[in-house]
N, C-alpha and C positions, 0 to 999 in steps of 0.2 A: 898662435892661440895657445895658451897657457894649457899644460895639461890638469890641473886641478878645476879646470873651468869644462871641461870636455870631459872626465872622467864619470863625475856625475849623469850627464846623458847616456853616457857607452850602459853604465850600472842600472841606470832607471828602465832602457830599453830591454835590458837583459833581463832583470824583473818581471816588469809588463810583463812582454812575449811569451816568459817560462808561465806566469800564470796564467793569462787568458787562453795561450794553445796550449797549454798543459803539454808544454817541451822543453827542451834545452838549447835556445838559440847558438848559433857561433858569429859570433866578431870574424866576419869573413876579411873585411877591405878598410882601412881607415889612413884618408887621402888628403893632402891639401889640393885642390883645385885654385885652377887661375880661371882657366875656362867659364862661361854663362854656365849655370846646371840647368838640363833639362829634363822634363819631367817624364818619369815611365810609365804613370799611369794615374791612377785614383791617389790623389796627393792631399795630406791636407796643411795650412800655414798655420802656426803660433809664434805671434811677435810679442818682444819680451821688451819692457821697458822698464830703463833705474840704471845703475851707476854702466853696467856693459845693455848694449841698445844690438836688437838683429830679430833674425828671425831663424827659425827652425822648420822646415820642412820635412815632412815623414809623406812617404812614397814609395806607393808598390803599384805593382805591374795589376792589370785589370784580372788576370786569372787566378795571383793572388790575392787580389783584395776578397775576393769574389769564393775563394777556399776558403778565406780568413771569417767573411761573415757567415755562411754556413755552418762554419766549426763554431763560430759563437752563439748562433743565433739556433743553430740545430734543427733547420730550417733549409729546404732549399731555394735559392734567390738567384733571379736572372741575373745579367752581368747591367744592365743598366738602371737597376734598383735603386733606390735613394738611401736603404737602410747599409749598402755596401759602403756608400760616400761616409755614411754618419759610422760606419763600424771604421774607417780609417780617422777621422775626426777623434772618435774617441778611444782610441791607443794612443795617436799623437797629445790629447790633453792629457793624458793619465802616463805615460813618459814624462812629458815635459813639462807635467805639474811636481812628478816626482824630482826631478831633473832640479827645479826653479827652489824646490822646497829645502834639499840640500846643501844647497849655494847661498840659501836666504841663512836657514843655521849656519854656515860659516861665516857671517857676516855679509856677504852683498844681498843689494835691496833690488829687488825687481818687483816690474807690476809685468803680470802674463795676461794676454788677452785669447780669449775664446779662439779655441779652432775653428778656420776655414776653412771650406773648399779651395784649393788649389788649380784654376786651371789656367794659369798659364804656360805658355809650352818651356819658356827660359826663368832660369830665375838670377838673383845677381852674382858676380864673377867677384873675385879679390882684387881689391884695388890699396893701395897706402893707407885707407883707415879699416879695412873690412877684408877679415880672412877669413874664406871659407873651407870645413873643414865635412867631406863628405864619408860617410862610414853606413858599410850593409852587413845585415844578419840574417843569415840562413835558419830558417825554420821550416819546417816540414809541411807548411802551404806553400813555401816560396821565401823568396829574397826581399826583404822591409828595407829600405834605405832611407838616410836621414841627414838631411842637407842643414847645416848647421853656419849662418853666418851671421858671425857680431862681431862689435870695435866697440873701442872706450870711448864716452862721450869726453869731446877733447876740453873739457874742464878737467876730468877726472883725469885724463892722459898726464897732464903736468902733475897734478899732485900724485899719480904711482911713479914717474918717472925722482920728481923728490925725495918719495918718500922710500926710494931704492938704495 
């Protein structure tokens, strides 16, 4: 995975995080996985479609998500709350709108669709068209992690390989 394609996320996340917890996250771990990802806790998905196709995964552990909505909502919220699911939902779309929005001004076209709930326990592994690229941030709820896997749709794969 290209780092002009991945940069944008690491940047948008770091943004988000610093503003909504009013911190200074750190880029703890940023890993290629081969392995399924699985998931730590209150996860949510946003699949991006246009010239690179995947999906992105934001994921934290239930007793951060669960510090993260309090601190937002300034409010205290049990651990199986709905507004906790929808407080990790919307970091993942406000990342990864910033993320898409980026990408879009350098030229690539994507469509992003709405955050999900995430619950499934695996998610997918790297294979010959699809590398996944996993990276966590330390903030002072906890560790956000961001499971990040896309490929070129293979129309587009011949004409970057041409046009190299």
């Amino acid at each position: 995975m290209k780092m002009e394609l991945i940069q944008p996320f690491v940047n948008a996340a770091d943004a988000v995080l610093a503003q909504m917890l009013e911190c200074k996250p750190t880029l703890d771990k940023l890993t290629m996985e081969e392995e399924a990802y699985r998931r730590k806790g209150v996860a949510a998905l946003v699949m991006v479609k246009g010239q690179i196709e995947g999906r992105i995964i934001l994921d934290v552990d239930t007793d951060t998500a669960l510090r993260m909505a309090n601190r937002l909502t300034g409010t205290e919220l049990s651990g199986s709350d709905e507004l906790v699911r929808e407080t990790v939902c919307e970091l993942a779309n406000q990342v990864i709108g910033n993320a898409v929005t980026t990408l879009n001004d350098q030229g690539c076209q994507f469509h992003v669709f709405p955050p999900q709930v995430h619950t499934d326990e695996h998610g997918a592994k790297s294979n010959e068209d699809t590398e996944v690229l996993v990276m966590s941030f330390e903030t002072p709820c906890g560790t956000v992690y961001m499971n990040i896997a896309m490929h070129y749709l293979r129309r587009r794969r011949g004409e970057m390989v041409n046009a190299s």
